[in-house]
Each structure stands twice: as C-alpha cells, then as structure tokens.
N, C-alpha and C positions, 0 to 999 in steps of 0.2 A: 504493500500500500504506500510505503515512506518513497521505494523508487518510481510510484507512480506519480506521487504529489510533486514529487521535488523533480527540477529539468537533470536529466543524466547527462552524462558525460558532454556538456558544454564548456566554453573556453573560461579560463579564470575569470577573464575579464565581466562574464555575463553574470558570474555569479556576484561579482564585487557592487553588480548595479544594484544588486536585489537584497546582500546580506552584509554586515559587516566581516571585516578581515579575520575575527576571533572565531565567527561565525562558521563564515568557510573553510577557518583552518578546521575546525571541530566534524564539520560536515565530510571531509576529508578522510581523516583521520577515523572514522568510525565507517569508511567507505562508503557514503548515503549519496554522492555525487558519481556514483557508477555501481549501483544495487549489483544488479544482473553479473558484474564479473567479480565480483566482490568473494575472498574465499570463503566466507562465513557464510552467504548465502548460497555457496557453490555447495558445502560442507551440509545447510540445513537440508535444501533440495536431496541430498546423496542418503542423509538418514530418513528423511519419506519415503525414498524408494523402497532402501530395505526395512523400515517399519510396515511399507506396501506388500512388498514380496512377501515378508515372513506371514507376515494376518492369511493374507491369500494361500499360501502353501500349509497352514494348519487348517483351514478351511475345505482346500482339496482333499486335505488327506483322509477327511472322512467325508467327501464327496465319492471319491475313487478307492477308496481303502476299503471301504466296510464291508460287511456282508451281505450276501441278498436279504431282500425283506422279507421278512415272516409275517406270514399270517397270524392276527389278534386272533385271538381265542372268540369262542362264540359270544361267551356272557359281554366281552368289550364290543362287539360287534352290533349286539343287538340294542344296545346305548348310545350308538353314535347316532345325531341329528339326520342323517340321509342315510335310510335304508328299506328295502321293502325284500319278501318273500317268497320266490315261484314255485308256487306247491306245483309236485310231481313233474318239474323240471333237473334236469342232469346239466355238471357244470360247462359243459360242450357247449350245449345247445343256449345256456346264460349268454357264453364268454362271446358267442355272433350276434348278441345284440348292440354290444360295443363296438360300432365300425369307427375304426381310428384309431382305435387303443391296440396295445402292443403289449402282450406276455412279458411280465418282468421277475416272474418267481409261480414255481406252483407247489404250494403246502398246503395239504389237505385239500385242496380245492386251489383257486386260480386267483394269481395276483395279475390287476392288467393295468397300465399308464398312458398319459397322456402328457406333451408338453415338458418334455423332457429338458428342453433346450431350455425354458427358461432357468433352471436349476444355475445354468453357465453365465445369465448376463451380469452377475453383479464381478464374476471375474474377469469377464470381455471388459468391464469397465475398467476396472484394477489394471489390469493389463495395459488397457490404452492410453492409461494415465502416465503408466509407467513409461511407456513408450515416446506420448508427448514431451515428456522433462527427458530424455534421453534425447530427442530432438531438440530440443533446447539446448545441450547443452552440448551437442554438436555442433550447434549454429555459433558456437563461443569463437569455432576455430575459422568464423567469418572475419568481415569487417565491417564499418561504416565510416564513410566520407565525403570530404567535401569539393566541392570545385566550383571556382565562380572563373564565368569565360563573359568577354567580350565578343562581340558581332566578329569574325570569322579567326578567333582564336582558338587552337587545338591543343587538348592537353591530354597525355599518356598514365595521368598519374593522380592521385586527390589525395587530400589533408585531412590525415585520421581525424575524429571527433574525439573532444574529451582531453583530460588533462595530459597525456602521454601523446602528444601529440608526432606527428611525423608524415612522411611520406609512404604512401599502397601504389603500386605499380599496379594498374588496371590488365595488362594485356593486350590491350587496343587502346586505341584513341578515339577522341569526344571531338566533334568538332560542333561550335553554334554558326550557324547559317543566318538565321533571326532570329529576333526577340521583338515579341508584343505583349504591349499591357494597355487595357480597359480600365479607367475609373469609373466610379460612381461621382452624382453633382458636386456629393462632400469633401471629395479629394481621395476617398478610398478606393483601395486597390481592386478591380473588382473581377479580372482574369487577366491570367498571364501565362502564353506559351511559349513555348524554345522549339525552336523546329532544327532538330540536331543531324548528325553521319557520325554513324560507328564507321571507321577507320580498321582494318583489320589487314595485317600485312602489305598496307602500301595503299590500299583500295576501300570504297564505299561502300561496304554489305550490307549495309540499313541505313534507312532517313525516315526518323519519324516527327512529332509532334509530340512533346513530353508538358503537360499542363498536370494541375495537381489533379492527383487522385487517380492519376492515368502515367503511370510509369510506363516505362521502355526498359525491355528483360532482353536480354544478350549474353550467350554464356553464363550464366548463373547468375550474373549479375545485373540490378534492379535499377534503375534512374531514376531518379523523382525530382519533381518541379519542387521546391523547398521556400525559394528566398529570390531576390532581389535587389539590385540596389542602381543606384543613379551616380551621375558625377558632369558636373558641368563642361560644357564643349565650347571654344571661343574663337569666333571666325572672320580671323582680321585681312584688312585687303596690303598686305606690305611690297613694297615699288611694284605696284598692277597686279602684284600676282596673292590669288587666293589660298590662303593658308586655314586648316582648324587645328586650333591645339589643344590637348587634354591639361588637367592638373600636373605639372612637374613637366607638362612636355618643350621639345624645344627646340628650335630655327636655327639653323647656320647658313649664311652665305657670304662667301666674301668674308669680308671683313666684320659684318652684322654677325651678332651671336643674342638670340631671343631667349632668356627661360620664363614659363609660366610660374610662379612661385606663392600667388595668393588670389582667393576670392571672396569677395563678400556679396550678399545677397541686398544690401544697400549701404552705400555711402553716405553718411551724414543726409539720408533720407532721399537724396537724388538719385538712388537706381541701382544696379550692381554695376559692380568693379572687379577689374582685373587686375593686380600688380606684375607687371614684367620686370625682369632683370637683367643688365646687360653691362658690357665692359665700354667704360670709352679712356682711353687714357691710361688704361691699366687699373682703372678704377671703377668699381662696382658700381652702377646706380641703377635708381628705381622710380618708373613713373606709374601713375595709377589713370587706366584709359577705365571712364566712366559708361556706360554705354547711352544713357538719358541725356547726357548734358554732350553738346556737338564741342565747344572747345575744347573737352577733356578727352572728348572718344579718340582724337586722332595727335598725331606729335611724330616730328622728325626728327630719327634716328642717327646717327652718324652720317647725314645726308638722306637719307630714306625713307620716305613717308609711310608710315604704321598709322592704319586706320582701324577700329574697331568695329566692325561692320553688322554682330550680332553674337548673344550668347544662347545657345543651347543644353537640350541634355541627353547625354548617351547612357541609354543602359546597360546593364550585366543582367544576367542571368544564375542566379546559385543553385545550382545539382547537390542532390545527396544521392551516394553511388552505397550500394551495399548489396552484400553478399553473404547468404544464409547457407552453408551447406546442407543443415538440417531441415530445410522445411519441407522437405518430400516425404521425412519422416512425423514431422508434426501434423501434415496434413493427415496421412495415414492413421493417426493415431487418432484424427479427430473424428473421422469416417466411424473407427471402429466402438468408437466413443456414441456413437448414434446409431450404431447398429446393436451393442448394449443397451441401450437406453430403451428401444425398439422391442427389444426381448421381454426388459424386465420389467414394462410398463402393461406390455399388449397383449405379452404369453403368460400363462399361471401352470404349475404341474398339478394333476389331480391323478388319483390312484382310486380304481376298485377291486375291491372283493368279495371272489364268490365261493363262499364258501359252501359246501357241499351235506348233504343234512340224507336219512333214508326217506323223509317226506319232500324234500326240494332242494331249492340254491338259498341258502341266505345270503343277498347282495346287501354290499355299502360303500358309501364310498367318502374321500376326505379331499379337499384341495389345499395346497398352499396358501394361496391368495385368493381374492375374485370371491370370497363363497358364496356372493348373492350370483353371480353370474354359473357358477358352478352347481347352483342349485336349482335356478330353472332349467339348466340342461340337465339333470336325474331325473326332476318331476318328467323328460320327456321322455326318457328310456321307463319311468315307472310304469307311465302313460302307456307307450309301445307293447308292455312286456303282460301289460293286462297281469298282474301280479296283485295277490292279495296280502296288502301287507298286513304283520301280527304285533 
C-alpha cells in the first residue's frame, strides 16, 4: 500500500519538491522510494509463497492421500436431511438413476459423485497466486526508463528510473518523426502523440503512433507516451540570412560568434527577451533583443545586423521504455486465477449413497456447498424414482 501511495523510484530531485531532506533521507533508508525491489519486500513476498505452498500441500495430502470413502452406517444415513427409500429396488438399478455421477467406492452398496473438480479450485487459486508473484519477480530482472527526444532525434539507449540511476542499452533505436499536442481553452494539456521508427540494424521495422495508454511493444519491450516538455525557439534574421536558435544554442560566422545564454518571458513588462552573448575585442558582452519593443529587437553586431524577428516553442516528447520479462507469466497466472474462481464459485461436489437393504436401496445424499441448489436436484431424482420415502 506505502509503494503504492508514495511515487517509486523517481529522481531525488522530485522527491525534495514534495518532502523535506530528513524526510527523504528516512524514506530511503527504510527503502519506501523503491517498494517492489526493496529486499525486505522481496524477502516478505518469498515467505507467502512458502506459507502458500506449505497450507496447500497439507491440504492435498488428505485430498490425494486418504482412503476411499466409506459408506455411513445405516442409522447415520437415515438422519441425514436428503434421503428417500426404493422399496424392492437393487442397488444396480438405484445407481442408473444418477446420470452424471461417477462410482467413487462400493461398501455395502454404492458410493457415487459429482463435481469432483471443484474439490481443486481453491488450489488452482493457491497455485496461481503463486505463480503470479513468481512472475513478479521475474519481471525484477527487467527494466524501466526514460528518454526524452526532440523532432528527429535518435536514441539507442534510456535513463534508468529511480535513485541508481544510469544508462539500458535498448537494442534498437527510437527515432521521433513528430510530436503533437492539443490543449484544452484552460491551457491544459489535452493529447499528445509521438509518431516514432524503431531502428533495428540500420533500418525502419516499425512507425507507429505512441499517445498515452497506447504503447508500442517491440521485442519485449513496451513505449509509452509518459511526459513532455517545451523550451523556447528564437528566430533572428542576422546579415539576411534566417537563423533559429534553441537555449544555449549558437552562430559562428566569420568573425560573428552568437550564444543564446538567457530568456525571460517579460522584460520589465514589455514582452520576452533574449540575452545573447558574444566577443568583441576579446571581450564578452551582452545585449538583450526584446521582441515587443522594435529599438530593442534589433542591434548591430560587429558590423552585422541581428534582428529579432520572433520567439517560438519546440517541443520534446518523454518515452518511458520498459521491459517485463515476466509478464507472460503473470498473465498466465491470472487466467488461471479465473478459471479457479470459475470452479469454486459455479461447481459444488455432492456424493450419494445407496445403500442396499433385503427390502430396497436406502438413498442419500450430502453436498459441499450449494445445499439449497443441491436439494432441488434430489427432490428430482426422489421425484423420478417414485420412491416411498420412510
């Protein structure tokens, strides 16, 4: 429940927004910022199994171990709630009025059942559970990561999640094509897709469309539309010719050397600004091209007129990349988890006995479960058998 509330394996920094530093050192340190690989949790998971397995296996052992059933004695017999009498009946001709039931012992007369199978669901469940945290914890020997790409930048590789951070070697490469996003009137984000190429020895073996909730699976590994982010774009006309520069980016010609080095989204209220950086004299300076105000947008450079002609904004796209080796197993296990459930909801074992008498059969019979369901089906064999019961 604690690794569900609390975000796992996130970067320091996300956590410093949300908790203080004592905090997160403690959160840490009791491993609640990475539950799931955590050994203590690895360690509880491992003793449920065999708390699992053992309950289960003393269970079987007198499902599979025991003896056949015996027949109750008459006097128990004639006390149990469902029973009736076929005078001058033989247990033969009882035992064919039970069509469905199956011979499971004969003393003194004839034991028969039904519904055998359900006896198994509460172990098909045990089992499946077991199964699915065994898949769990296969999928430990996965990964998860990150990648953020610009418009037709390719990456071979993503940035583990979580405190132990590092680089996974994908196998292939990601390449983004485009990125689109939709707001809402509020300013909110309100879709956004990556239309990407897996890369795979040189070559294009897929192009899809990766939006949330709709990954792209390639070789065992999962894409997903995650994140976003934005970064201003500035598009100056410098001696005629059209330039766009990103944050940090930078111009060389000649003797002109441009860097982008700061932006703000208004200037002392008149608009966004750009500060560029450049050498004149062997000396650093810095002028601020305002884009609202015309005397400030433009200014010549060592000779060369630098105009600021518009600001824009470029997006990225953030990919979470991961890889579960176990989920074929978990899936499996969830299957079997529903086909338990199915048994031990829908199926009930019921047993009769016919026991053999020189005036007739005394029939009876007992279910597991279901007994109201189990007891309109007798009244229809009592029914059928025209039997007078004593």
């Amino acid at each position: 429940m604690v690794g569900t509330l609390l975000p796992q394996q996130a970067r320091p920094e996300e956590y410093m927004q949300k908790y203080a530093e004592s905090t997160h050192a403690i959160l840490r340190f009791l491993g609640l910022t990475d539950v799931f690989h955590s050994p203590w949790f690895i360690c509880l998971i491992g003793l449920f199994v065999v708390n699992l397995l053992l309950c289960t296996a003393r269970r079987l052992g007198g499902l599979f171990g025991g003896a056949a059933p015996r027949m109750p004695d008459k006097k128990s017999l004639s006390v149990m709630p469902l029973r009736f009498f076929l005078e001058g009946a033989q247990v033969e001709q009882a035992a064919g009025l039970f069509k469905g039931y199956k011979a499971c012992g004969e003393d003194q007369g004839r034991i028969l059942e039904k519904g055998k199978m359900s006896r198994y669901g509460v172990y098909i469940i045990h089992g499946s559970i077991v199964i699915i945290l065994l898949g769990s914890l296969i999928g430990l020997f996965g990964y998860r990561g990150f990648v953020m790409l610009g418009k037709g930048d390719v990456r071979d590789s993503a940035t583990k999640r979580g405190s132990r951070e590092g680089t996974i070697p994908l196998g292939f490469a990601i390449k983004l094509d485009d990125f689109k996003i939709s707001f809402y009137p509020g300013g909110e984000p309100k879709d956004y897709v990556s239309r990407i190429e897996v890369i795979d020895g040189g070559k294009t073996v897929k192009t899809a469309e990766v939006r949330v909730n709709h990954p792209l699976s390639y070789k065992g590994t999962s894409i997903y539309q995650a994140s976003y982010d934005s970064s201003p774009v500035f598009l100056f006309d410098i001696g005629g010719e059209e330039v766009r520069l990103g944050q940090g980016g930078t111009y060389k010609k000649g003797p002109l050397e441009l860097m982008v080095v700061r932006f703000e989204r208004s200037i002392h209220n008149f608009g966004p600004g750009v500060q560029l950086a450049y050498l004149e004299g062997g000396e650093t300076k810095t002028f601020w091209f305002v884009r609202d105000v015309p005397r400030l947008s433009e200014r010549e450079i060592l000779g060369v007129p630098v105009r600021l002609k518009g600001i824009g904004e470029e997006f990225a796209t953030g990919l979470e990349v991961a890889r579960d080796p176990g989920i074929w197993v978990v899936w499996t296990g969830f299957a079997l988890i529903l086909f338990g459930l199915y048994i031990n909801f829908f199926m009930y074992y019921r047993r009769i006995y016919l026991l053999g008498a020189p005036e007739g059969v005394l029939v009876a019979g007992t279910s597991s479960r279901n007994k109201e369901a189990f007891k309109e089906e007798f009244e229809k064999w009592r029914s059928k058998a025209h039997g007078i019961e004593r």
